[in-house]
C-alpha positions as CSV (number, residue, x, y, z in Angstrom):
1,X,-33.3,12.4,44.4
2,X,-35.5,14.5,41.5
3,X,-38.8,13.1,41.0
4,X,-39.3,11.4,37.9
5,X,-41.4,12.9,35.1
6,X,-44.6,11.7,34.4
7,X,-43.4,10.4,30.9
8,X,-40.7,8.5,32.5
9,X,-43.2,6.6,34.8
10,X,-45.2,6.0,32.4
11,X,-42.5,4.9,30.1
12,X,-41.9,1.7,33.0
13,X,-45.3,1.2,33.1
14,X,-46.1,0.7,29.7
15,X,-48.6,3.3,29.4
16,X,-49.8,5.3,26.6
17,X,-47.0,8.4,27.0
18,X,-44.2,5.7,27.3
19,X,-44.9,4.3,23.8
20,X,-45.3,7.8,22.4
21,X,-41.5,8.5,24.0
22,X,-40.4,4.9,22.6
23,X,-41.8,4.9,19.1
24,X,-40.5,8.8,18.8
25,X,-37.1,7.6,20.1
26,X,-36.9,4.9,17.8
27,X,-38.2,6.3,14.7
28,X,-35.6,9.7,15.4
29,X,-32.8,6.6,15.7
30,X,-33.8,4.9,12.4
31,X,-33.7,8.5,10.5
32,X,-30.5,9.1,11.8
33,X,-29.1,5.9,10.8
34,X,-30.8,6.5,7.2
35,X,-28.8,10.0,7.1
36,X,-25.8,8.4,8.2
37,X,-25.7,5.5,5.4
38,X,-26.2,8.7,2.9
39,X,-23.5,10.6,3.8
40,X,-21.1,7.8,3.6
41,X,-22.5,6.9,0.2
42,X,-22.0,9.9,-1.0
43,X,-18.4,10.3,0.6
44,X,-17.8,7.1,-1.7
45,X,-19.6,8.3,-4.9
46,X,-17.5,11.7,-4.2
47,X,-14.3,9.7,-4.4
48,X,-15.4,7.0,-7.2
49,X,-16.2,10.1,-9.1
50,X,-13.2,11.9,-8.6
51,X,-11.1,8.8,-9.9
52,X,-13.2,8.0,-12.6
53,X,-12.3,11.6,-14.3
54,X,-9.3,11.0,-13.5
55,X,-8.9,7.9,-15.3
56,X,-11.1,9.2,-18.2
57,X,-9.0,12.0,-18.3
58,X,-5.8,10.3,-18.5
59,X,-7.1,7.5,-20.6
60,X,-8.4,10.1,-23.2
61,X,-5.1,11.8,-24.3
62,X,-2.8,8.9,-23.5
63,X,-4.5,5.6,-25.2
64,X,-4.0,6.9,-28.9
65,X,-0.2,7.6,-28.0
66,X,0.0,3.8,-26.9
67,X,1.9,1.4,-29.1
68,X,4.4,-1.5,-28.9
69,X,7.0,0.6,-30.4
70,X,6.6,3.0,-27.4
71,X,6.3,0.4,-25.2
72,X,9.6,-0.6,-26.4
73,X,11.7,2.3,-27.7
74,X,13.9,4.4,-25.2
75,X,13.1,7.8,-24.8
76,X,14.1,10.9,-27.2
77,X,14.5,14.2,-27.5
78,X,12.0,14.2,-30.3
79,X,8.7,13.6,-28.3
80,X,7.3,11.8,-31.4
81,X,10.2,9.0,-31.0
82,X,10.1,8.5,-27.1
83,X,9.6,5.4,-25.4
84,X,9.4,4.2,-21.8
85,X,11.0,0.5,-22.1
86,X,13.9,1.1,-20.0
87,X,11.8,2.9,-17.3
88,X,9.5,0.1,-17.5
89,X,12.0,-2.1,-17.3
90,X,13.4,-0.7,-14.1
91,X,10.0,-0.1,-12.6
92,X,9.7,-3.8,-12.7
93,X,13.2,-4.6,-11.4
94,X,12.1,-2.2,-8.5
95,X,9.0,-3.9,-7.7
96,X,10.3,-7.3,-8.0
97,X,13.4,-6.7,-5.5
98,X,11.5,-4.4,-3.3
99,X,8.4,-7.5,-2.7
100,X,11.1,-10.1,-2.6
101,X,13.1,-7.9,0.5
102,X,10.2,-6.2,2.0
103,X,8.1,-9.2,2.8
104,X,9.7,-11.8,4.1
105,X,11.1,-9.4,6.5
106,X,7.3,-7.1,7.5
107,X,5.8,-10.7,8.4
108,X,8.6,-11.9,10.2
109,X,9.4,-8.7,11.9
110,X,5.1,-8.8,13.0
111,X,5.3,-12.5,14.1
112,X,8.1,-11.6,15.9
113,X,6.2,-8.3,18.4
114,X,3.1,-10.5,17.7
115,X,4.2,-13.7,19.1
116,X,7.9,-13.7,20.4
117,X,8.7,-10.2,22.0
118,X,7.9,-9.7,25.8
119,X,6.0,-7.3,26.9
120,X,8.5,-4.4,28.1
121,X,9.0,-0.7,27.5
122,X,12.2,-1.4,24.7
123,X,8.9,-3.6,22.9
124,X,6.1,-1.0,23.0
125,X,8.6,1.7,22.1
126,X,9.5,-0.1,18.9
127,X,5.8,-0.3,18.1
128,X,5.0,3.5,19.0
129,X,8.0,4.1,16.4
130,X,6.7,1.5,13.5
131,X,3.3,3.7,13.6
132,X,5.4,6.6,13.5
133,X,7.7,5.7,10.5
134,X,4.3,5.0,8.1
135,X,3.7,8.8,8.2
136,X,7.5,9.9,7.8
137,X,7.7,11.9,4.1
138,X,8.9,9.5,1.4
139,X,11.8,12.2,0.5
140,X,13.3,11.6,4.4
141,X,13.4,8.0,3.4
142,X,15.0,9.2,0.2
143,X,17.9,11.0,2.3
144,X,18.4,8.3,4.4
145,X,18.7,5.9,1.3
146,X,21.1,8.2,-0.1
147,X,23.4,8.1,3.4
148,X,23.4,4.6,4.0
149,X,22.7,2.7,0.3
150,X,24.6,4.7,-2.3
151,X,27.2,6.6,0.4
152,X,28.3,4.2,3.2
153,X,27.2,0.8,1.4
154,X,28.5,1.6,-2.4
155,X,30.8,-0.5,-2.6
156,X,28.0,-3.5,-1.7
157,X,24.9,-2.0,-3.6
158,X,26.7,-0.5,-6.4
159,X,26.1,3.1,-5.2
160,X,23.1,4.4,-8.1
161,X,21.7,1.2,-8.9
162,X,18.5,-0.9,-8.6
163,X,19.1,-2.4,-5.3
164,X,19.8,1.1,-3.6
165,X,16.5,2.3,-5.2
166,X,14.7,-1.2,-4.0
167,X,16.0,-1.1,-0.2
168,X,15.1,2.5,-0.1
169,X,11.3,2.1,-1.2
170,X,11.5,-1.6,1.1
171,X,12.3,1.1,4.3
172,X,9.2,3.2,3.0
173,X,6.8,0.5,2.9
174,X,8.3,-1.8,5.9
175,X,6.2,0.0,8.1
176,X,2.6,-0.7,6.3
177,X,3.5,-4.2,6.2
178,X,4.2,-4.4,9.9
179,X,1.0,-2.8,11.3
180,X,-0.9,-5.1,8.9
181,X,0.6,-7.9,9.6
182,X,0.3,-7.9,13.3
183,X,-3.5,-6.6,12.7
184,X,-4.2,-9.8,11.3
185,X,-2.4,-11.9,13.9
186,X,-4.2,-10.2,16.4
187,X,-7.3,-11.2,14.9
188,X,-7.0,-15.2,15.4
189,X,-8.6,-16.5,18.4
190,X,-6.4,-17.5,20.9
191,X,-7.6,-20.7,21.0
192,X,-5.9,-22.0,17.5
193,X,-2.6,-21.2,19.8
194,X,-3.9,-23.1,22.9
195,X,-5.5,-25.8,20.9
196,X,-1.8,-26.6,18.9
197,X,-0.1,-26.5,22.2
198,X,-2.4,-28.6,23.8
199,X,-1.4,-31.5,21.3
200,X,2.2,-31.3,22.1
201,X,3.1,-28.7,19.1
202,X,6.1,-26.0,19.4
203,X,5.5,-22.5,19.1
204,X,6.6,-22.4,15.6
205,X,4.9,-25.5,14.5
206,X,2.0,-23.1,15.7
207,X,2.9,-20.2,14.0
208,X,3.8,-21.8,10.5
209,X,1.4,-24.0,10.2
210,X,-1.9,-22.0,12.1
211,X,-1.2,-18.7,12.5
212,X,0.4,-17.6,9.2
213,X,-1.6,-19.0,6.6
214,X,-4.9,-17.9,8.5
215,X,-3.0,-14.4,8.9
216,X,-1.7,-14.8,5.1
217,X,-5.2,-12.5,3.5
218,X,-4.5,-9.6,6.0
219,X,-0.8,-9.2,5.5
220,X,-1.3,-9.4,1.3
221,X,-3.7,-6.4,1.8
222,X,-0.9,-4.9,3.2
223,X,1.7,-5.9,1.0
224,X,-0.8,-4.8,-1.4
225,X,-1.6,-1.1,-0.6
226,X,2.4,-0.8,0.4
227,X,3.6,-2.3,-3.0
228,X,1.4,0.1,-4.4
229,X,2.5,2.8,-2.6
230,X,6.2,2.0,-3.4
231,X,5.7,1.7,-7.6
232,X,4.2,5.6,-7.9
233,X,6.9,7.2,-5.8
234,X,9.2,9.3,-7.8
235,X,11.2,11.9,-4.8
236,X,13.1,8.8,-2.7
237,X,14.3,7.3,-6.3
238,X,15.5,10.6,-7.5
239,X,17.4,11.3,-4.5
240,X,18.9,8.1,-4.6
241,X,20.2,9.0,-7.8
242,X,17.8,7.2,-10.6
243,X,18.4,8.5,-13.8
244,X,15.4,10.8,-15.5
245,X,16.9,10.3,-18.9
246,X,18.7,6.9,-19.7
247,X,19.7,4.9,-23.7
248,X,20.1,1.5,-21.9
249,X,17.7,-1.2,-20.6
250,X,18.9,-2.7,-17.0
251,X,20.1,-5.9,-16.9
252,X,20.9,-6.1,-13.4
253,X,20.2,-5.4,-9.8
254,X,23.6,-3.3,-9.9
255,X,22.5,-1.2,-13.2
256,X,21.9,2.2,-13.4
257,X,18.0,2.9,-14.3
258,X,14.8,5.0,-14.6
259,X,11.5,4.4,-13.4
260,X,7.9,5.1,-15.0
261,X,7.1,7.7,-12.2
262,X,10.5,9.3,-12.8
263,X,10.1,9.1,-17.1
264,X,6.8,10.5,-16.9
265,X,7.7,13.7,-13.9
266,X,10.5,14.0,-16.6
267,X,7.9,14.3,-19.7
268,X,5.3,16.6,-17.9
269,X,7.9,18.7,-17.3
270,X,8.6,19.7,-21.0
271,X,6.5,22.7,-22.5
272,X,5.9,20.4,-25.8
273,X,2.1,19.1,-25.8
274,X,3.3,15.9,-27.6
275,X,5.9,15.3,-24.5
276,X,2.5,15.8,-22.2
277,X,0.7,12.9,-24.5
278,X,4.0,10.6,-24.0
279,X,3.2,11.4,-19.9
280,X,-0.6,10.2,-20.0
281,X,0.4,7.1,-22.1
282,X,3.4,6.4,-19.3
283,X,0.4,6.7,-16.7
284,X,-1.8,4.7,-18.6
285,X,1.2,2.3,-19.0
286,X,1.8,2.5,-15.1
287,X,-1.7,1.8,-13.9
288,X,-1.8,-1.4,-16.2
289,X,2.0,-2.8,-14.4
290,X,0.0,-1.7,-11.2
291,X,-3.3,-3.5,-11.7
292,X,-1.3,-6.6,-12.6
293,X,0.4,-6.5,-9.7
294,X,-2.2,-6.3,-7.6
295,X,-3.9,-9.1,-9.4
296,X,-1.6,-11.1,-8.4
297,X,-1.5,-10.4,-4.9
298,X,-5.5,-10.4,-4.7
299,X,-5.8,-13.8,-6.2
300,X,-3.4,-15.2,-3.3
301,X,-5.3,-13.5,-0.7
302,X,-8.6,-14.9,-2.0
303,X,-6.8,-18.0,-2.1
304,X,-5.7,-18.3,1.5
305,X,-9.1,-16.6,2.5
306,X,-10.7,-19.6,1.0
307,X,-8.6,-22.5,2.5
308,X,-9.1,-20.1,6.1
């Protein structure tokens, strides 16, 4: 064995060239985590600052364009006279369908691997492909929308309507809702599940009235981030045929319709600066339906966390 240095010894010993070592040790420690908490702060200033130009920005050239008559005219060739109402209007048939499809089925699919499903190679290779499918490209969810919505289930969906457009974004965000789901299932002590089948409950009895609500916060962040996700894509909805240019509000889930994404892609893409003022105002427009949204959602999740 090599002899031990005479810093080291002294070091066990307590003795004057130990607590040199220690205190230079510790001090090096405490300046590394000091550089540490600044480089994340300034990772986070980097990307608050980024987003607040972004919003100034945006906020800048589209608020004076803002008015209830645009809010509730339909758009124009004559950028002076075009109005978003029946892309809003579909934007929030989209969301509504796509959160009333998408969720019930994430959390039960994520009870279901969390709680139900053995522990076999046909499981874990379900769960290797969930992670997967939350990095696929929104446009290859587009093209299978388009195959299996409009082409094979027309005749169900109404081929180029709202419900093809909200089962298409639902297979986009599935995924997100999954992996948070079971993240936050994973996170109750076991014990809540012994202590309920110790007094004679049933799984289920368990799961509805333990597990979910404690699990409840966790899964609305992900409903959250994935709903948010779903209501600023544009490439899966214009695949599965939603209109950039349409003179009629929806009225149903089997209507034809726009979205804000698709209205405002279709307004950037004009060479008329006035049609690029109609875009900011569409985002503007788009971040407010957003933030309400997600209002929502936050409130509930605060909620359950409360009550947890």
């Amino acid at each position: 064995m090599a002899t031990k240095s005479g810093a080291q010894k002294n070091a066990r010993k307590g003795g004057p060239e130990g607590e040199v070592v220690f205190k230079t040790s510790v001090s090096v420690r405490h300046a590394l985590d000091r550089v540490f908490a600044v480089l994340v702060f300034v990772a986070a200033m980097i990307g608050l600052v980024v987003l607040a130009v972004l919003l100034v920005d945006i906020a800048r050239d589209g608020i004076p364009r803002l008015s209830w008559a645009f809010i509730t005219s339909f758009p124009s060739v004559l950028p002076q006279n075009s109005g978003i109402y029946p892309a809003l209007l579909g934007s929030l048939w989209l969301l509504g369908l796509t959160a009333i499809i998408s969720v019930p089925l994430g959390i039960g699919a994520a009870t279901y691997l969390e709680e139900y499903a053995p522990d076999n190679w046909l499981t874990r290779l379900i769960e290797v492909n969930i992670s997967n499918l939350a990095g696929v490209p929104s446009i290859i969810y587009g093209l299978l929308g388009l195959g299996i919505f409009v082409n094979l289930l027309g005749s169900v969906t109404g081929g180029q309507s709202i419900v093809s457009g909200a089962l298409t974004l639902t297979l986009l965000i599935l995924p997100v809702i999954i992996i948070a789901t079971r993240e936050a299932l994973r996170t109750i002590p076991g014990v809540v599940r012994e202590g309920g089948y110790a007094l004679g409950a049933t799984r289920w009895e368990v799961i509805w009235s333990h597990l979910l609500p404690m699990a409840l916060p966790g899964a609305l962040t992900g409903t959250i981030l994935a709903l948010s996700r779903a209501i600023g894509e544009t490439a899966p909805l214009i695949v599965v045929g939603a209109a950039t240019y349409i003179t009629f509000a929806p009225d149903s889930p089997l209507s034809a319709y726009s979205a804000l994404p698709i209205q405002i892609y279709s307004w950037v893409s004009q060479p008329q600066p006035a049609f690029q003022t109609a875009a900011a105002a569409g985002i503007v427009v788009l971040m407010v339906v957003l933030l309400l949204t997600n209002s929502v959602a936050i409130w509930l999740r605060n909620k359950y966390q409360r009550r947890g």
